[in-house]
C-alpha positions in Angstrom: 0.0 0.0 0.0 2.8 2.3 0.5 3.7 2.1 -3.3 0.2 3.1 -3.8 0.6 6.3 -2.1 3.7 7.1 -3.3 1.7 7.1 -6.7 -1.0 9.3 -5.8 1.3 11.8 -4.2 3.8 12.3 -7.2 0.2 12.9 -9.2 -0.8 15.2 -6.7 3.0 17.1 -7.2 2.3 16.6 -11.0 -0.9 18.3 -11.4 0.1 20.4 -9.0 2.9 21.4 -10.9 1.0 21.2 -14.4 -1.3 24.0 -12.5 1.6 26.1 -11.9 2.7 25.7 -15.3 -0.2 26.9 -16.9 -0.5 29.6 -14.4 2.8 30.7 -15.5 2.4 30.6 -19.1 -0.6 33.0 -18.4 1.1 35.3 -17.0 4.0 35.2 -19.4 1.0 36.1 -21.9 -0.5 39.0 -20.4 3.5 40.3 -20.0 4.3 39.7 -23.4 0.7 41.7 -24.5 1.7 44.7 -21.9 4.9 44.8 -23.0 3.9 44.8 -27.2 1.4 47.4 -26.3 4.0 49.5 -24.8 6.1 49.0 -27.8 3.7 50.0 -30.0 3.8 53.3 -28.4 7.2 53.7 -27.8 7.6 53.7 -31.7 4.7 55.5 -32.4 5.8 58.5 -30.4 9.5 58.1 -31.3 8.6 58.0 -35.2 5.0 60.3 -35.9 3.4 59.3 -38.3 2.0 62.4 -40.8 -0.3 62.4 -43.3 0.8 63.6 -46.1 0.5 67.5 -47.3 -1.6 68.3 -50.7 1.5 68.9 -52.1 2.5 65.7 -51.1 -0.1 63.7 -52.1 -0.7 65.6 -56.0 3.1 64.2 -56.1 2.7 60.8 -54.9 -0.7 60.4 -57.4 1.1 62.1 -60.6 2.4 60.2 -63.2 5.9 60.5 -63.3 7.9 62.4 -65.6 10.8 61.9 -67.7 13.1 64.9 -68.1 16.5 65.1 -69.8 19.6 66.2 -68.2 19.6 69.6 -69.0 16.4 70.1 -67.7 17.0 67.8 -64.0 20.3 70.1 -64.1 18.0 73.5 -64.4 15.9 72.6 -61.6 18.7 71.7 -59.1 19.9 75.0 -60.1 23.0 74.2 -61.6 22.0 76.3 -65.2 25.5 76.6 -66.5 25.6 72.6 -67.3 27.8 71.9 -70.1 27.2 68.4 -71.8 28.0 66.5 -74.8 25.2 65.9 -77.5 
């Protein structure tokens, strides 16, 4: 009968312990949540994020031009260019 016991106490310590466990990994959980949620705002106030001006946004909708050297050189201001043609 002894061995019996033995038995049902190391089940006792087992689901005991399995209790414990998934205690633990619950609270691991919720951490890991608190912690991604202050994350989330870490970088969100550490990099604002804009919306973008009119100006902005006519750009980013255009179609793109292609210009020529001469004229990419005009805009940056550079008008005295000299090039090969």
């Amino acid at each position: 009968m002894l061995f019996i016991r033995d038995i049902n106490a190391n089940q006792n310590i087992i689901h005991k312990g399995l209790n414990m466990s998934v205690e633990v990994l619950k609270d691991i959980r919720k951490e890991l949540k608190e912690l991604r949620l202050l994350y989330k705002e870490l970088v969100e106030k550490l990099i604002p994020s804009e919306q973008p001006t009119p100006e902005e946004r006519k750009a980013i909708e255009e179609k793109d031009q292609i210009v020529n050297e001469k004229e990419l050189m005009k805009t940056l201001g550079k008008a005295h260019v000299h090039h090969k043609d």
